[in-house]
N, C-alpha and C positions, 0 to 999 in steps of 0.2 A: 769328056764332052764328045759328044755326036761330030760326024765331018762336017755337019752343015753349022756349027755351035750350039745344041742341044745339049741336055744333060743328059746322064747315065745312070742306072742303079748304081747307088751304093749299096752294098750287106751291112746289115748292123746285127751283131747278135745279143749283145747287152743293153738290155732292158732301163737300164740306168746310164746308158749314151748323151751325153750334154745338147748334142746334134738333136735328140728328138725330146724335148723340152716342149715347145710348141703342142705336145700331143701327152700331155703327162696328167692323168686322173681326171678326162674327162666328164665320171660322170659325177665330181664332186661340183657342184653344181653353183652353190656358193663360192668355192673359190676360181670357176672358170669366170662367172658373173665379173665378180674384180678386176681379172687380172686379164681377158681380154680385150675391154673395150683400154682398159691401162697400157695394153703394150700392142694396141693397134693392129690387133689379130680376132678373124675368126676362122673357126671349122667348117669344110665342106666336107659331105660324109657321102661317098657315092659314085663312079662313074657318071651320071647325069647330073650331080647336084654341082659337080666337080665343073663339069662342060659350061653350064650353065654360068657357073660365077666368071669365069675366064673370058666367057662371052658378050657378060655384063660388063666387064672391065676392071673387074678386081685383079692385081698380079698376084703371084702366089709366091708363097716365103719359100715354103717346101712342099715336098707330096710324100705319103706312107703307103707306099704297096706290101702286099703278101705278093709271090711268087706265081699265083694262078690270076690275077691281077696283072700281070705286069705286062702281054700281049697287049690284052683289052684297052692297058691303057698307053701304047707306042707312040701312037701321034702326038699324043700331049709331050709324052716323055722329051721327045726331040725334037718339041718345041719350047719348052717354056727353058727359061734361065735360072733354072731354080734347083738349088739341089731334090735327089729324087735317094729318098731313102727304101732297100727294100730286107723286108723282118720277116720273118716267121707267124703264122699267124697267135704262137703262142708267145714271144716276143711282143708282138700287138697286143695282146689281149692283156698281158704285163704291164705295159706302161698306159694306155690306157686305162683301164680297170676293166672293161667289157670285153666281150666274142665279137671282135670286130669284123661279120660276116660279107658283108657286102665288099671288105678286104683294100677298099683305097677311101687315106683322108688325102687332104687337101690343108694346109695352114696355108690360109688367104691374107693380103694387108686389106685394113678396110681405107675408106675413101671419107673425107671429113664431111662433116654433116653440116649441112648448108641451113642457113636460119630460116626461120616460115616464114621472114618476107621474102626473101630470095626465092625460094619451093613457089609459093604461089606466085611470082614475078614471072615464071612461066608457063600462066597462062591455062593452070589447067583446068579441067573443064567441071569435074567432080574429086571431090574430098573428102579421104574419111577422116575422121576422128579419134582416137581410143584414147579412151578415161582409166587408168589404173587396172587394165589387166594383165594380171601377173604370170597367168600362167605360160610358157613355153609353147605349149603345143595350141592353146586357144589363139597366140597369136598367128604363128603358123599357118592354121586354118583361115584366120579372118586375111589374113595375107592372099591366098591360093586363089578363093575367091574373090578379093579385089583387083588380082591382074586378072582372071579370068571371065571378069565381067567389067573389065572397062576403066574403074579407076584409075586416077590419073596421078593421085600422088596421098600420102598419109601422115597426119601428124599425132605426133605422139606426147602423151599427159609426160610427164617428171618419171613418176613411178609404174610407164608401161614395160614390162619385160621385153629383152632385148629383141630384134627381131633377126639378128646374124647369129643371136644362141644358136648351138647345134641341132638343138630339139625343135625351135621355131622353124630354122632353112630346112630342115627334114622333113618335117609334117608341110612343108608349102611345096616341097618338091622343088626348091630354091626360085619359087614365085615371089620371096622379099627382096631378090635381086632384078624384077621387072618395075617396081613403085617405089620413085623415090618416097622417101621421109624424112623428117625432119622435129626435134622435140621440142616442145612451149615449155622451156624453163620456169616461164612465170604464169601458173597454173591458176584459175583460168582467164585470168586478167589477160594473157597474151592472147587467148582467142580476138580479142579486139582487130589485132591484124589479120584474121580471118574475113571480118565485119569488113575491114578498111578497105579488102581487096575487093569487095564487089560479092562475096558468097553468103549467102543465106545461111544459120544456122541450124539445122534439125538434126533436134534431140530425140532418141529412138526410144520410145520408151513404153512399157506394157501399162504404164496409165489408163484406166477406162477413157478419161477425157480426153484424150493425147486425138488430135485427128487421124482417121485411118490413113494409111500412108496412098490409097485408091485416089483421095479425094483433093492429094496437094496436084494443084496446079501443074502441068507439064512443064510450065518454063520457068516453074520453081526447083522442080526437080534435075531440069537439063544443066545447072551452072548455080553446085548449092554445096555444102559440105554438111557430111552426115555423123554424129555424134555417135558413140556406142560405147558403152560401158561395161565395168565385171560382168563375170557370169553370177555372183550370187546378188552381189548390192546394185547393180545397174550405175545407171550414172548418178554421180555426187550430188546432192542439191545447189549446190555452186555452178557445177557445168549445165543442170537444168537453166537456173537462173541467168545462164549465159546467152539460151538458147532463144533464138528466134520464132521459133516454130515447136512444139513437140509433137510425134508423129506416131504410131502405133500399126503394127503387124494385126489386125484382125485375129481373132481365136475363137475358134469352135470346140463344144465340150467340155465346157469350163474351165481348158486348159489357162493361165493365165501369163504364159511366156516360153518362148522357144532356148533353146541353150544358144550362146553369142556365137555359135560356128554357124547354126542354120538363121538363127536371123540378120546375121550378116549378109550372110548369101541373098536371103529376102529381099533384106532390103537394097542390096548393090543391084540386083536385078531389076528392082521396079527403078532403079537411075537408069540403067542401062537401057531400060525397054522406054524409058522417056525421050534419051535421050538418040532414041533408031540407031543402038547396037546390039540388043536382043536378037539373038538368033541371027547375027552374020557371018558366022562360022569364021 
């Protein structure tokens, strides 16, 4: 420990250390899926992604430095309560499975996941939705853009991919750790308490008939929860059938749908600009 009770490096040279478990085959994907959200751990992968979670309030289990890391990351070091392991970058990249370049993880505890009444009991103002996308990185992106334009909070279908994945907090720049969320076990019956709290449903959808999203009302848009679906199948005819309203992104050139990163964005923008936070830096 530090004089002040900080931790210190530890060296670890073997690759198969019990101590660094937490960080063992990253990118088998399936079985991080399992066995994190089971033992109440995720990955921060980064100096910033790092800063970020500790700033959001996650504590950390441990930390992986390489040796060209371990300046850059001081402050943290002597302060957090957590052992701080430091390896070789080729040691890393061994128990890991990857070139772990950017050279500090992070094994975070997560924080339990508050039900959707509770999430919306505080009052927020805008709410996305996501239907069954599974990808990592699609969630990632739809994350980045809902802290950065405003969103207040996200609830998530059964079978949405994790959003404390590695993959997801990476590609958001650990923007999953600015909106809370929360998952509808009971798919999509639970939307109901969406209903109950006062939010309007709109389903996003590339329907010719869907209304343009120009022409929904401002003060439907200002305090309303917005649906969004895969990237290939869009949302399920059940989460349609859930919705209050379906709304559509305009297309030119016969294009007939954006990918779910940009029309996320789209559409978190025309909430934001409804509701006068567009562009207040």
């Amino acid at each position: 420990m530090t004089k002040d009770g900080g931790a210190v490096g530890i060296t670890v040279e073997d690759p198969g250390d019990p101590r660094l478990s937490d960080y063992t085959d990253l990118t088998d994907v399936q079985l991080r899926r399992r066995r994190e959200p089971a033992e109440g751990l995720f990955i921060a992968e980064g100096e910033k992604v790092i800063r970020r979670a500790l700033r959001a309030g996650y504590a950390m289990r441990s930390m992986l430095l390489t040796p060209r890391w371990a300046e850059a990351m001081r402050d943290v070091v002597e302060e957090v309560r957590a052992p701080v392991y430091t390896v070789s970058p080729e040691v890393a990249e061994r128990v890991t499975g990857y070139h772990v370049h950017r050279g500090a993880l992070a094994s975070m505890h997560r924080k339990p996941l508050p039900a959707p009444e509770d999430l919306l009991a505080g009052a927020p103002r805008q709410v996305a939705v996501l239907e069954g996308i599974t990808d990592h990185t699609n969630v990632g992106a739809v994350y980045r853009s809902a802290a950065a334009l405003g969103i207040d909070a996200v609830l998530l279908s059964p079978d949405c991919a994790d959003p404390l994945y590695r993959r997801s907090v990476k590609v958001s720049m650990g923007a999953v750790f600015s909106v809370p969320y929360a998952r509808v076990e009971d798919w999509p019956h639970g939307l109901r308490a969406v209903r109950d709290a006062g939010y309007p449903l709109l389903a996003l959808t590339p329907d010719p008939a869907a209304t343009p999203l120009g022409r929904v009302p401002r003060e439907v848009l200002r305090r309303c929860a917005v649906m969004l679906g895969s990237e290939g199948h869009g949302l399920s005819s059940r989460a349609l059938g859930a919705a209050d309203l379906r709304v559509r992104i305009p297309m030119a050139h016969e294009i007939d749908s954006l990918n779910i990163a940009a029309a996320a964005a789209v559409g978190f923008y025309a909430l934001a600009e409804a509701g006068g936070r567009a562009g207040d830096g």
